[in-house]
ROSE-391528 format. One line per field, with one value per residue: residue number from 1; residue in three letters; x, y negated, z negated of N, C-alpha, C in turn. Coordinates in pm, whole numbers. Last residue first. Layout:
BEGIN
resi = (NUM;...)
resn = (ALA;...)
nu = (X;...)
nv = (Y;...)
nw = (Z;...)
cau = (X;...)
cav = (Y;...)
caw = (Z;...)
cu = (X;...)
cv = (Y;...)
cw = (Z;...)
This chain:
BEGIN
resi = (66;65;64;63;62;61;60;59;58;57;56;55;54;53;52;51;50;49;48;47;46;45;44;43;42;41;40;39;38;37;36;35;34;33;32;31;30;29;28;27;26;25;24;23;22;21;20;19;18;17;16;15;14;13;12;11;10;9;8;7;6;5;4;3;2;1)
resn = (UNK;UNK;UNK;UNK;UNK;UNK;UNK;UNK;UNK;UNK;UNK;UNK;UNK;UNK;UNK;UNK;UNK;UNK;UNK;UNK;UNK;UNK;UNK;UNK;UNK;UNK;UNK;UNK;UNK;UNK;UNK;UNK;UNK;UNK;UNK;UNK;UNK;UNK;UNK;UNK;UNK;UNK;UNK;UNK;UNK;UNK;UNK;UNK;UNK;UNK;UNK;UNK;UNK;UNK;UNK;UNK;UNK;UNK;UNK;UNK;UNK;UNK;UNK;UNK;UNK;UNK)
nu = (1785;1544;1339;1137;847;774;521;422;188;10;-219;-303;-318;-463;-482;-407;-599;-645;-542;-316;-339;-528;-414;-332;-537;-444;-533;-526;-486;-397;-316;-26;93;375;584;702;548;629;920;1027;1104;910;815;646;482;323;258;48;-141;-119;-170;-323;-16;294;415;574;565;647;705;544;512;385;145;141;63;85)
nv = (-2650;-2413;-2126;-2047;-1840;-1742;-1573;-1427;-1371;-1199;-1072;-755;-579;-347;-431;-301;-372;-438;-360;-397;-724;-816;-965;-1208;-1290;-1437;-1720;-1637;-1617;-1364;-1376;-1451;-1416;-1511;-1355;-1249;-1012;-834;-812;-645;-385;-322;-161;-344;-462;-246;-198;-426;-398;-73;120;275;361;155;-35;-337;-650;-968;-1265;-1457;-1341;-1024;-929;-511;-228;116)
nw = (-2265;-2205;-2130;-1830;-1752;-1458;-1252;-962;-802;-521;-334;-163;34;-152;-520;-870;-1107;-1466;-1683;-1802;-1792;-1964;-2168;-1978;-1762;-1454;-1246;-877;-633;-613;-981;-1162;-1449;-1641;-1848;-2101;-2186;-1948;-1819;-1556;-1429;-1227;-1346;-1530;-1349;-1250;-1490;-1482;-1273;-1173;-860;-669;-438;-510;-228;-94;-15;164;-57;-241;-479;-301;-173;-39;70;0)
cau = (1765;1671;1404;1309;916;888;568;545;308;105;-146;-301;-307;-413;-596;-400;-596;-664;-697;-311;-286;-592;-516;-221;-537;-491;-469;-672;-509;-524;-355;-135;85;221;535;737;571;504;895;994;1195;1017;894;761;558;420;299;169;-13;-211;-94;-345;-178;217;393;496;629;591;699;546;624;463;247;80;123;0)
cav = (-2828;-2481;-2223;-2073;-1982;-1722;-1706;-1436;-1489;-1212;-1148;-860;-743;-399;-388;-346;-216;-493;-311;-331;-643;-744;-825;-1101;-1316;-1317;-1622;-1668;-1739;-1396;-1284;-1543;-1342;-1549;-1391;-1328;-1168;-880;-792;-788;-462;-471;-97;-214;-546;-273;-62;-375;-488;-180;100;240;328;289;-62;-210;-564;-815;-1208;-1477;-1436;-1035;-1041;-669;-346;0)
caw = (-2304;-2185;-2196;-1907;-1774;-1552;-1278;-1094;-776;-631;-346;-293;62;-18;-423;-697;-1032;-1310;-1627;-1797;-1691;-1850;-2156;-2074;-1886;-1535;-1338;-1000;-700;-515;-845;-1045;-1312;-1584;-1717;-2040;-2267;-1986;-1946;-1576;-1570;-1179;-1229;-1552;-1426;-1175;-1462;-1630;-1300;-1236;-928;-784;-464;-519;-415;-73;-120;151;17;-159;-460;-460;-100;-134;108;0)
cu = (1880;1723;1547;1280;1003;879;618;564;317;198;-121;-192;-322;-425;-467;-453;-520;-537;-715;-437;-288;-490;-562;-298;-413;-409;-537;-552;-614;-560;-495;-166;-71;192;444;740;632;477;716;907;1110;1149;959;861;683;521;357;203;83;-95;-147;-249;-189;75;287;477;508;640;661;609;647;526;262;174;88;90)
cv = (-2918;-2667;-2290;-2188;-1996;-1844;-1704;-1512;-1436;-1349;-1234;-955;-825;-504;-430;-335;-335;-440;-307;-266;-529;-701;-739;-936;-1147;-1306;-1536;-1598;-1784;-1528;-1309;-1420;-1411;-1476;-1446;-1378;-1244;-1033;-825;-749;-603;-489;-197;-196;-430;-353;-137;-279;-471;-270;-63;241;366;256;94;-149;-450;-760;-1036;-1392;-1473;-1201;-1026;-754;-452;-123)
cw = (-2250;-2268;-2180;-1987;-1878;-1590;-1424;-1145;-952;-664;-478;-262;-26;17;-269;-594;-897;-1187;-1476;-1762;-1697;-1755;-2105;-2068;-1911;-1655;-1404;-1118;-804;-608;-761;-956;-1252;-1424;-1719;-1925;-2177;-2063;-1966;-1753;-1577;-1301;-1227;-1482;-1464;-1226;-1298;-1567;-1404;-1273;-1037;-845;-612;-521;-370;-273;-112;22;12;-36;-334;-434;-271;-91;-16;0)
């Protein structure tokens, strides 16, 4: 199955749910905002909300610094 991750392709296992792709990435959960199909998704629900073909993804990290 195809999705847009950050703007570009990224193939990815059928039914696969956003915490279990967050995994595969090492991307930590606490420390993302995940935008899907331009709608955020609440912390709770990554581990509900199912990938669908031609999803579209954005990652969003935010660094501390001073």
């Amino acid at each position: 199955m195809h999705i847009t991750l950050n703007g570009k392709p990224h193939a990815v296992e059928h039914r696969m749910d956003i915490l279990y792709l967050l995994e595969t990435l090492k991307v930590p959960p606490a420390s993302v905002v995940v935008e899907r199909n331009r709608s955020i998704l609440h912390r709770d629900m990554f581990d509900r909300v199912v990938l669908k073909e031609g999803d579209e993804l954005e990652l969003i990290r935010f660094v501390g610094g001073g």
